[in-house]
N, CA, C and O of each residue as an XYZ file, in Angstrom:
764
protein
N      74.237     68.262     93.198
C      75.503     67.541     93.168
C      76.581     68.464     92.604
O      76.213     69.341     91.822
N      77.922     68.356     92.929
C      79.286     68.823     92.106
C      79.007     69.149     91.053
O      78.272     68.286     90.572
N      79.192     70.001     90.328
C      79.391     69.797     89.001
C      81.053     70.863     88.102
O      81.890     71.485     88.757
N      81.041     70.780     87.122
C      82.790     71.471     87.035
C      82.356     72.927     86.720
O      83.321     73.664     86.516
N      81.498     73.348     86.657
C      81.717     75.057     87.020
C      81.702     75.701     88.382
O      82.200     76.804     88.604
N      81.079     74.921     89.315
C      81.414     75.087     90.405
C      82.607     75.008     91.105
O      82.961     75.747     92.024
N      83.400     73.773     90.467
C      84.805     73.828     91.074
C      85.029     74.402     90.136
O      84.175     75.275     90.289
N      85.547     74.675     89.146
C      86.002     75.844     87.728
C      86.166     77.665     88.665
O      87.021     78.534     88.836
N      84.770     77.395     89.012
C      85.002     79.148     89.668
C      85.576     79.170     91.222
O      85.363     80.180     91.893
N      86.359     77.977     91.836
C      86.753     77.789     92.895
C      88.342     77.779     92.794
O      89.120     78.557     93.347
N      88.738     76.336     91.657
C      89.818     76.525     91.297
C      90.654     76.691     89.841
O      91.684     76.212     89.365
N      89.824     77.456     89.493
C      90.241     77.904     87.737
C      90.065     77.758     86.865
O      89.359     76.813     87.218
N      89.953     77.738     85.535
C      89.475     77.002     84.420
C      89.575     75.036     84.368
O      90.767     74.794     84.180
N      89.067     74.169     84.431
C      89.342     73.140     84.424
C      88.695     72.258     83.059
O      87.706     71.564     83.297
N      89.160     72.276     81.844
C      88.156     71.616     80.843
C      87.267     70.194     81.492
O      87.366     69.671     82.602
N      86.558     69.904     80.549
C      85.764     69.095     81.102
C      86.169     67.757     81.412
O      85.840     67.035     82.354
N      87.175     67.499     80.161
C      87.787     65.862     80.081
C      88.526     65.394     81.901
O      88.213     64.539     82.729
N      89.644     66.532     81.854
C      89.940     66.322     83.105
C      89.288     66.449     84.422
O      89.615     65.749     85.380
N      88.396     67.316     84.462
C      87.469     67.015     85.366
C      87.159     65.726     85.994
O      87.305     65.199     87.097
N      86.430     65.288     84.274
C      85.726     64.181     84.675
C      86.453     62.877     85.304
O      85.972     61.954     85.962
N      87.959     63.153     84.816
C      89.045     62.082     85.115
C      89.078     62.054     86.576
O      88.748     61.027     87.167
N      89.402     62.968     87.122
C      89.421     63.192     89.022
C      88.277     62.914     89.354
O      88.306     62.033     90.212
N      86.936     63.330     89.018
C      85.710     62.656     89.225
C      85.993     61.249     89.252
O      85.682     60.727     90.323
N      86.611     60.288     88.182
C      85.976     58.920     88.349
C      86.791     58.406     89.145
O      86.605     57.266     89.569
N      88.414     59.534     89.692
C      88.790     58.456     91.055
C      88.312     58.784     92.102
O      88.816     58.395     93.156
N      87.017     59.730     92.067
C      86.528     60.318     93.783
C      85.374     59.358     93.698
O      84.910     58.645     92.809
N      84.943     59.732     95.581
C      83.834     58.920     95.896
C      83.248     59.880     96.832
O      83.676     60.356     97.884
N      81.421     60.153     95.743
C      80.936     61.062     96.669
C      80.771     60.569     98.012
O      80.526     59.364     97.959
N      80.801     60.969     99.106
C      80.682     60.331    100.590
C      79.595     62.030    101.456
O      79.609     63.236    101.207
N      78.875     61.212    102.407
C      78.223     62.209    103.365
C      78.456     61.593    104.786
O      77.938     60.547    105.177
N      79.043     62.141    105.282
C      79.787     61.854    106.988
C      78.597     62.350    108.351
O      77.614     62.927    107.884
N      78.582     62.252    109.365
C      77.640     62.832    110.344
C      78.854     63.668    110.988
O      79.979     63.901    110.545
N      78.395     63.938    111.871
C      79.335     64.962    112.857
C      80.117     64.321    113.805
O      79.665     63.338    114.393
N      81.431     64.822    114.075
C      82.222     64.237    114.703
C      83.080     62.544    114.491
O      83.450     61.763    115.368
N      83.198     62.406    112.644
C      83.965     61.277    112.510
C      85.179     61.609    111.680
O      85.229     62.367    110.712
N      86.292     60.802    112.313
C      87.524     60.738    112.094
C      87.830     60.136    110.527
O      87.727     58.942    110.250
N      88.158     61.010    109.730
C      88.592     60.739    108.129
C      90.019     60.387    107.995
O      90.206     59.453    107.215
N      91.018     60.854    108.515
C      92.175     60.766    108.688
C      92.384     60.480    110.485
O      92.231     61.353    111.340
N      92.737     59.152    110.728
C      93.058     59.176    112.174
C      94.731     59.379    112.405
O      95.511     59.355    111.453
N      95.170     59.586    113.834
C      96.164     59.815    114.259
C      96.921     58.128    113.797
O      96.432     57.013    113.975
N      98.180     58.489    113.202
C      98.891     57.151    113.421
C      99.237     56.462    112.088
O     100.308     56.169    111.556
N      97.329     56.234    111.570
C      97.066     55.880    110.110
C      97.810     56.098    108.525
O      98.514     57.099    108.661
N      97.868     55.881    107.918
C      98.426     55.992    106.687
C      97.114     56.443    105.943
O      96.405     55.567    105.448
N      96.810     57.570    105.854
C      95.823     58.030    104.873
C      96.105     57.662    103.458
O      97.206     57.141    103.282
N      95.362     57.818    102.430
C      94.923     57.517    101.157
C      94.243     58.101    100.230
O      94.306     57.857     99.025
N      93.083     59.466    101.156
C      92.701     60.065    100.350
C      92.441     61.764    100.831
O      92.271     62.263    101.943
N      92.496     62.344     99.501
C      92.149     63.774     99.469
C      91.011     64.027     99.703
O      90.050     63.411     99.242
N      90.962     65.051    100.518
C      88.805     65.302    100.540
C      88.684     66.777     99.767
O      89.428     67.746     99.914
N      87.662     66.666     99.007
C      87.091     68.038     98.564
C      85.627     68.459     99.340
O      84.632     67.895     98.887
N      85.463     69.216    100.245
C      84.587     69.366    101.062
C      83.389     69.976    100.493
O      83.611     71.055     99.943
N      81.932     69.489    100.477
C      81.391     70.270     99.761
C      80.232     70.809    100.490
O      79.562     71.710     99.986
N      79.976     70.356    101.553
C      79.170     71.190    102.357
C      79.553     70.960    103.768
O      80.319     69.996    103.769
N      79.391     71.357    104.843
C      79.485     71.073    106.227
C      81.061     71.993    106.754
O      81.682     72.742    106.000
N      81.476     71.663    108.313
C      82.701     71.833    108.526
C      83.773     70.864    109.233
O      83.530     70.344    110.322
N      84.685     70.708    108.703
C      85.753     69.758    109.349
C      86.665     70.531    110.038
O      86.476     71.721    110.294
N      87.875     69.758    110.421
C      89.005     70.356    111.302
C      89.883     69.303    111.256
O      89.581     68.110    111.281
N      91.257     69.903    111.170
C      92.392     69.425    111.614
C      93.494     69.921    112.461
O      94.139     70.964    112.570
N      93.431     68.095    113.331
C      94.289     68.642    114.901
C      95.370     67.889    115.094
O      95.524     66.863    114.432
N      96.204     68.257    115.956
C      97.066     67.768    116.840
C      96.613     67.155    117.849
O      95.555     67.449    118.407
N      97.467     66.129    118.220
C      96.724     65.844    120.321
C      98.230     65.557    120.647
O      98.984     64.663    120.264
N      98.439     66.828    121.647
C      99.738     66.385    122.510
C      99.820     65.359    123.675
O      98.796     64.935    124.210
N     100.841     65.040    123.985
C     101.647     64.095    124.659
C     100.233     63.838    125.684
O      99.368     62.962    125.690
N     100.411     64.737    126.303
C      99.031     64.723    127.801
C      97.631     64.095    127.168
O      96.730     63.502    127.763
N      97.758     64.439    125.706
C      96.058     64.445    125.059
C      95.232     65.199    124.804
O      94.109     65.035    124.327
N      96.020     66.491    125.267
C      94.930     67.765    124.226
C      95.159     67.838    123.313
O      96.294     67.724    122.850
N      93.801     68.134    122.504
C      93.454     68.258    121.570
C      93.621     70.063    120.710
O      92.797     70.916    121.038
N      94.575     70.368    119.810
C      94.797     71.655    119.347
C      94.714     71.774    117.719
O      95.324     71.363    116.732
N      93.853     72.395    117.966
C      92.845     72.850    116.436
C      94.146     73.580    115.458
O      94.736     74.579    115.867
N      94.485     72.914    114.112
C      95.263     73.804    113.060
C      94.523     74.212    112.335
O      94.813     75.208    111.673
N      93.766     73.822    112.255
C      92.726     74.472    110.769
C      91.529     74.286    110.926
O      91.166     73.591    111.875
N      90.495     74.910    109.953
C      89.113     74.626    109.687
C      89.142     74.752    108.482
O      90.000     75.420    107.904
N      87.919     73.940    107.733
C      87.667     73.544    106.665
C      86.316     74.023    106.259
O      85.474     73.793    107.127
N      85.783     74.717    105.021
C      84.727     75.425    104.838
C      84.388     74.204    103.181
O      85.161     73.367    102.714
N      83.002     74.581    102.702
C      82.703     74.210    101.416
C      83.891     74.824    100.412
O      84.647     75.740    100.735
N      83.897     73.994     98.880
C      85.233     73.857     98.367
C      86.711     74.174     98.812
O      87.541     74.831     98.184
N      86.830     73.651     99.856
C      88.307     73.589    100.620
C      88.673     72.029    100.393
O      87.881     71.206    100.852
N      89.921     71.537     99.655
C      90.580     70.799    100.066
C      91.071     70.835    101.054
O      91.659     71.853    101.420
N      90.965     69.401    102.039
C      91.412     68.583    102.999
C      92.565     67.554    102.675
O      93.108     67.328    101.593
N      92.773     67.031    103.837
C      93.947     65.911    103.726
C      95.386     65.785    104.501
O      96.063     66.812    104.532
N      95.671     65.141    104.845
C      97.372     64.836    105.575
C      98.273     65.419    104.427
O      98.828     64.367    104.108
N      98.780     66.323    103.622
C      99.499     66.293    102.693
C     100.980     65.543    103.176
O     101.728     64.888    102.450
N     101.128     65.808    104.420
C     102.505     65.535    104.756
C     102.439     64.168    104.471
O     103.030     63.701    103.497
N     101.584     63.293    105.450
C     101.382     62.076    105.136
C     101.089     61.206    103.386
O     101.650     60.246    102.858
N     100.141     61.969    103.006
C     100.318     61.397    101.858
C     101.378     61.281    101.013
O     101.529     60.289    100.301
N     102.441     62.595    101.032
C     103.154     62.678    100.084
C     104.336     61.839    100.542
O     105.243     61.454     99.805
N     104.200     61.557    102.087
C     105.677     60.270    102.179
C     104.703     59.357    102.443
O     105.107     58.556    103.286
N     103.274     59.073    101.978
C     103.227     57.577    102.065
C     103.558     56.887    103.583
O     104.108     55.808    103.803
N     102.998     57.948    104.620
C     103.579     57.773    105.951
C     102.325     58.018    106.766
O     101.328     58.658    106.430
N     102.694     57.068    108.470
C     101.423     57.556    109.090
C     100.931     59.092    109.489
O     101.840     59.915    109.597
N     100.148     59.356    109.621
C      99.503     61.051    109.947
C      99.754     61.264    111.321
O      99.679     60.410    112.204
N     100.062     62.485    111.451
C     100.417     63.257    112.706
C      99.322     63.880    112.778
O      98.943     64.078    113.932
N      98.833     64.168    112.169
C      97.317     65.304    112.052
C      96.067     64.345    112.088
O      96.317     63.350    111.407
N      94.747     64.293    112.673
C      93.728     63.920    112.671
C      92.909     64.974    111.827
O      93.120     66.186    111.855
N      91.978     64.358    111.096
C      90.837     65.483    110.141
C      89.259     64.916    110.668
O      88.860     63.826    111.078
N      88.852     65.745    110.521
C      87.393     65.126    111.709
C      86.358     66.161    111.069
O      86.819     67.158    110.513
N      84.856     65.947    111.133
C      84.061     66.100    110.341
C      83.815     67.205    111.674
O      84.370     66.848    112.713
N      83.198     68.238    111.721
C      82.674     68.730    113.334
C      81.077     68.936    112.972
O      80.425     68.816    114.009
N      80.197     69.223    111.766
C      78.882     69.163    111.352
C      78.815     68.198    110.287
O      79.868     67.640    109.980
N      77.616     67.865    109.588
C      77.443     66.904    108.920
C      78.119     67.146    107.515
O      78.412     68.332    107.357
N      78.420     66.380    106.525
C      79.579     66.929    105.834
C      79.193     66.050    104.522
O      79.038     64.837    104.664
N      79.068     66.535    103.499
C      79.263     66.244    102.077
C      80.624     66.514    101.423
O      81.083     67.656    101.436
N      81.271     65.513    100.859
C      82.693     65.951    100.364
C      82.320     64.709     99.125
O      81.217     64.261     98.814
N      83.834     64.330     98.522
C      84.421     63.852     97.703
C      85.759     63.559     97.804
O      86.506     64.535     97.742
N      86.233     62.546     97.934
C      87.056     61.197     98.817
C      87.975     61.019     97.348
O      87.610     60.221     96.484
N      88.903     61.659     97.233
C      90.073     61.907     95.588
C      90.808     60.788     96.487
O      91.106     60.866     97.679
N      91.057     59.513     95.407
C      92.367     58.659     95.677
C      93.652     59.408     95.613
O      93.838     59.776     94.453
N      94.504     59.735     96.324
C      96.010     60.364     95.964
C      96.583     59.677     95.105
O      96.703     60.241     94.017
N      97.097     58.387     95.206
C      97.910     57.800     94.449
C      97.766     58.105     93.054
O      98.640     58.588     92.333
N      96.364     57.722     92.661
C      95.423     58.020     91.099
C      95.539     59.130     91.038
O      95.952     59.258     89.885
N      95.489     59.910     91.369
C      95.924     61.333     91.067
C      97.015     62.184     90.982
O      97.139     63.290     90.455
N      98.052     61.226     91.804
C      99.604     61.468     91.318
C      99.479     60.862     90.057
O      99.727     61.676     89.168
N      99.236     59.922     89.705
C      99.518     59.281     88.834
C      99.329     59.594     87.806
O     100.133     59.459     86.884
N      97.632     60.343     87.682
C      97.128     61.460     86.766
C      98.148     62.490     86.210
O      98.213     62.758     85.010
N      99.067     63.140     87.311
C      99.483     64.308     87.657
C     100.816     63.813     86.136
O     101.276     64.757     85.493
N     101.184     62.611     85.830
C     102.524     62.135     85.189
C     101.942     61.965     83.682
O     102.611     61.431     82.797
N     100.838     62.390     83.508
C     100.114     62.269     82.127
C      99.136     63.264     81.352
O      98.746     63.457     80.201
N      98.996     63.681     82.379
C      97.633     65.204     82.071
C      98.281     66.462     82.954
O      98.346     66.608     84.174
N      98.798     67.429     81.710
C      99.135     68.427     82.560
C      98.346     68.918     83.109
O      98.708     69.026     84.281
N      97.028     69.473     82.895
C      95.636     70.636     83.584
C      95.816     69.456     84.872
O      96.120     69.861     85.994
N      95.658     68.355     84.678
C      95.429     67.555     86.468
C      97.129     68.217     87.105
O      96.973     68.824     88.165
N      97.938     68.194     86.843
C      99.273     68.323     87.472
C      99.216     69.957     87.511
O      99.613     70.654     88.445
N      98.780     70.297     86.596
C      98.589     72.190     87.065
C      97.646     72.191     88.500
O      97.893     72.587     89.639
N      96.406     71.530     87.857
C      95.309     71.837     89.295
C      96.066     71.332     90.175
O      96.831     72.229     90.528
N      96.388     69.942     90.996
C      97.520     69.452     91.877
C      98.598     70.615     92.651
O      98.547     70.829     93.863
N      99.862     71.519     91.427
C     100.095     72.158     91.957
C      99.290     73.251     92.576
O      99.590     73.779     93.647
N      98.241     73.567     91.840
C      97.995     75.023     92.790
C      96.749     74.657     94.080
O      96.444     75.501     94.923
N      96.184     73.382     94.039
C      95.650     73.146     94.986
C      97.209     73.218     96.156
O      97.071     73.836     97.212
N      98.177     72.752     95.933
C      99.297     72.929     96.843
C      99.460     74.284     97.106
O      99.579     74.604     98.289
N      99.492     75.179     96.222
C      99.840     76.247     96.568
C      99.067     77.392     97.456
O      99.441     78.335     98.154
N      97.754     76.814     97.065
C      96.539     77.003     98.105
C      96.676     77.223     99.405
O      96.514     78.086    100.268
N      97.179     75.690     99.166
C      97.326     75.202    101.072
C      98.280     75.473    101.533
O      98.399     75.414    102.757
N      99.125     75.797    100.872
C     100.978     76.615    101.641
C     100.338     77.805    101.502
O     100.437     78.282    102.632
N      99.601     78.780    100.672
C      99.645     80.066    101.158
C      98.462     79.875    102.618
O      98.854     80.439    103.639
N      97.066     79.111    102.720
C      96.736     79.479    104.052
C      97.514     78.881    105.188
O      97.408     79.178    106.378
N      98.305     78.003    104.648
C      99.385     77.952    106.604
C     100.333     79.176    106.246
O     100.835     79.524    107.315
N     100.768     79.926    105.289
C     101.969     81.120    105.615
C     100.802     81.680    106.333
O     100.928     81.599    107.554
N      99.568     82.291    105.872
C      98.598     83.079    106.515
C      98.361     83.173    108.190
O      98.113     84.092    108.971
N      98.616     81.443    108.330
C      97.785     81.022    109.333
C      98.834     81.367    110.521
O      98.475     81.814    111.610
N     100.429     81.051    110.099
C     101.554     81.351    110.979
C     101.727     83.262    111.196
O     101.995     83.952    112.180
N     101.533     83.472    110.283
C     102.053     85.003    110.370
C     100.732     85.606    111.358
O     100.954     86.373    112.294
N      99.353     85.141    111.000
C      98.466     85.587    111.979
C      98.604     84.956    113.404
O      97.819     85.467    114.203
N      99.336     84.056    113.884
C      99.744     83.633    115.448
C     100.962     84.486    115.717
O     100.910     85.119    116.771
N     101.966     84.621    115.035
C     102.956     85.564    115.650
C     102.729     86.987    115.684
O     103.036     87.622    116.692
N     102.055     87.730    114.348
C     101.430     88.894    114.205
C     100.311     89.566    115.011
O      99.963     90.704    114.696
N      99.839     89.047    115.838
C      98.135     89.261    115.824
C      98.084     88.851    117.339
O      98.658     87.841    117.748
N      97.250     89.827    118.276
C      96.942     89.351    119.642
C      95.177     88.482    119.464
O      94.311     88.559    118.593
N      95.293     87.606    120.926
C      94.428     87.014    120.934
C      92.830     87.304    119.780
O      92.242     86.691    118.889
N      92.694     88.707    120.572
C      91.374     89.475    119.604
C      91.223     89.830    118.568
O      90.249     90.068    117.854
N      92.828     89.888    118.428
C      92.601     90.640    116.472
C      92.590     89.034    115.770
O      92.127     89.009    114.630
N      92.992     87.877    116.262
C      92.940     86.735    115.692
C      91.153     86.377    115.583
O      90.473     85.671    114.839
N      90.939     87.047    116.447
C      89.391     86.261    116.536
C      88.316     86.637    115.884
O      87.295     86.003    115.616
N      88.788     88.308    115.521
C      88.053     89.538    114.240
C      88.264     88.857    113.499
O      87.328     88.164    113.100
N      89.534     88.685    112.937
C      90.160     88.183    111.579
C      89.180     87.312    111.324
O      88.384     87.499    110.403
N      89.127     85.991    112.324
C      88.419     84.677    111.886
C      86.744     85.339    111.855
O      86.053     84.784    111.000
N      86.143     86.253    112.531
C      84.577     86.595    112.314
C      84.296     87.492    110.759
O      83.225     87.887    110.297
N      86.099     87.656    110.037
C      85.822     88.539    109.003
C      85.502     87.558    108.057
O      84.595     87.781    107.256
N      86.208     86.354    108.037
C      86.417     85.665    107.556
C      85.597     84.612    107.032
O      85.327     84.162    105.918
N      85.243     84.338    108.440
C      83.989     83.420    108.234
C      82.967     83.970    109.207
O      83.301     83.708    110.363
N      81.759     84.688    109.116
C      81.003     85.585    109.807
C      80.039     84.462    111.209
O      79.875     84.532    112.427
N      79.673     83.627    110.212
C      79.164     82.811    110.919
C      79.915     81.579    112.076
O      79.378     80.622    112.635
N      80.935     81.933    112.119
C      81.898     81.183    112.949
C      81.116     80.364    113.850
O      80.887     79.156    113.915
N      80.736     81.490    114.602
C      80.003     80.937    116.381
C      78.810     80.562    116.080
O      77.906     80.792    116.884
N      78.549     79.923    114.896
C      76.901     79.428    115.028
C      76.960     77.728    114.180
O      76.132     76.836    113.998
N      78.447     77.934    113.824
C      78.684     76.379    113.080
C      79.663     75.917    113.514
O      79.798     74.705    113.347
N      80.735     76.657    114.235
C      82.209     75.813    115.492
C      81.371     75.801    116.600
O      80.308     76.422    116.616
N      81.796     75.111    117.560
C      81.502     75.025    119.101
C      83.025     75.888    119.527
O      84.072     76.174    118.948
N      82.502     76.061    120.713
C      83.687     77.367    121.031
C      85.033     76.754    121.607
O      86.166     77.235    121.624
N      84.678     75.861    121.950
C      85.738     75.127    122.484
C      86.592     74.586    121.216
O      87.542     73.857    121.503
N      86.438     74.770    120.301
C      87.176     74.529    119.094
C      87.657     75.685    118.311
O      88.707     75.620    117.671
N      86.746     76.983    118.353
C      87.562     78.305    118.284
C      88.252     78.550    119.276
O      89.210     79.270    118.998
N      88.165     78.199    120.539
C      88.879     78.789    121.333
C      90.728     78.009    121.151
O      91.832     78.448    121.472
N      90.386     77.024    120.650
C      91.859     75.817    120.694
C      92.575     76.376    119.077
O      93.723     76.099    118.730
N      91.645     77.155    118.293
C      92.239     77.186    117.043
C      92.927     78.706    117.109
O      93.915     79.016    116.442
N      92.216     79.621    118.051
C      93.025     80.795    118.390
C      94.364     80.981    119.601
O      95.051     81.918    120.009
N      94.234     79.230    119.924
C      95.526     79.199    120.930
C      95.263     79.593    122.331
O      96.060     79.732    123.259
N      93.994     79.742    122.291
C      93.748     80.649    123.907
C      92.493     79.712    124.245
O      91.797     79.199    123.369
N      92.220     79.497    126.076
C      91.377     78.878    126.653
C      89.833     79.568    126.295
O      89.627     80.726    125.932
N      88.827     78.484    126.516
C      87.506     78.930    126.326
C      87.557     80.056    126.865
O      87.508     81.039    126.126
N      87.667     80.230    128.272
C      87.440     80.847    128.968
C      88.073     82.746    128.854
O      87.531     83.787    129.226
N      89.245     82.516    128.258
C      89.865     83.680    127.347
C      88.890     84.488    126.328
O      88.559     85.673    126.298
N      88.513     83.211    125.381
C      87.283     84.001    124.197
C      86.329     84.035    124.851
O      85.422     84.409    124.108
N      85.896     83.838    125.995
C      84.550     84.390    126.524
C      84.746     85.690    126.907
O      83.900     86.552    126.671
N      86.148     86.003    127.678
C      86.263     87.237    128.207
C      86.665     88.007    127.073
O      86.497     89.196    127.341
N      87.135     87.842    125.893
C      86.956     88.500    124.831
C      86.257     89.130    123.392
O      86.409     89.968    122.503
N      85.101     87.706    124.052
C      83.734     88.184    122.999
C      82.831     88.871    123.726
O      81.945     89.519    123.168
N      83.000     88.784    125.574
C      81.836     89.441    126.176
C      82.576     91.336    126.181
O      81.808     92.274    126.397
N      84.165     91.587    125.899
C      84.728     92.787    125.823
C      84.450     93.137    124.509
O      83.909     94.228    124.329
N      84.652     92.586    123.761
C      83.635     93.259    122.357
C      82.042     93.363    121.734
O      81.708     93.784    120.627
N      81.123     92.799    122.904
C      80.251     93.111    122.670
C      79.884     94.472    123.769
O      78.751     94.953    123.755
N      80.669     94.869    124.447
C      80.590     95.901    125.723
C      81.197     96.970    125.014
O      80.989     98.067    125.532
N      82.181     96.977    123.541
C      82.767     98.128    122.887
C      81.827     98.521    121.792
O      82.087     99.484    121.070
């Protein structure tokens, strides 16, 4: 199970008291593959702390495709931030893609935390700051970076990519058709 040195060496010193405080507004939860935590439309409610498995969060345009913004690894916070923080429905869907152990943080209780316990309102901000530095990351590597060097990046990154995404979900998160990363994983295994 969780315990606070594990998140401690994830996200910083955290004494124990407060810990335990965000502990008693989470709810351990274990998901199967392929269920919707945050749906399109919905007014989400809670933060996820992911603790084993992989999730994703998407877009679905007008037509109904489906376009991958992110992936989610063990200790990665999840969540609509946009949505939560106006208390508004989600534009983003979050979806489990393997079987998934997390921890289900009430937002509200934890803003609320955030107005009484500074270490919770420190952790808060830099879990934010977290997640604004991997979308600067995530933008500068789509304008910076051709198809292939996006797709190194992500095998540097996470090595095991292609044995825990289905490709059709790397292929939507690098912006390019399956059929693109095929012709670009079968050109780098030929170099």
């Amino acid at each position: 199970m969780f315990e606070n040195d594990e998140f401690s060496d994830s996200f910083g010193n955290v004494p124990e008291e407060s810990f335990l405080k965000v502990k008693a507004i989470s709810k351990f939860k274990k998901f199967g593959p392929n269920i919707q935590l945050d749906a399109l439309g919905k007014v989400p409610s809670k933060l996820y702390l992911l603790l084993s498995g992989v999730m994703r969060c998407y877009v679905i345009s007008e037509s109904g495709k489906e376009f991958n913004k992110r992936f989610f690894f063990p200790m990665n916070f999840a969540g609509s931030l946009t949505a939560l923080i106006k208390n508004a429905p989600s534009e983003i869907v979050y979806e489990t893609i393997t079987e998934c152990s997390l921890y289900e943080i009430d937002y509200k209780k934890l803003k609320a935390m955030c107005e009484t316990d500074i270490v919770i309102s420190n952790l808060y901000t830099g879990i934010l700051e977290k997640v604004f530095m991997r979308y600067e990351k995530r933008q500068l590597e789509l304008i910076s970076m051709n198809a292939s060097q996006r797709y190194l990046k992500l095998k540097s990154d996470i090595p095991d990519i292609d044995k825990l995404v289905p490709q059709y979900h790397i292929a939507s998160y690098l912006s390019i058709t399956p059929v693109q990363l095929s012709r670009i994983r079968k050109k780098l295994k030929e170099s």
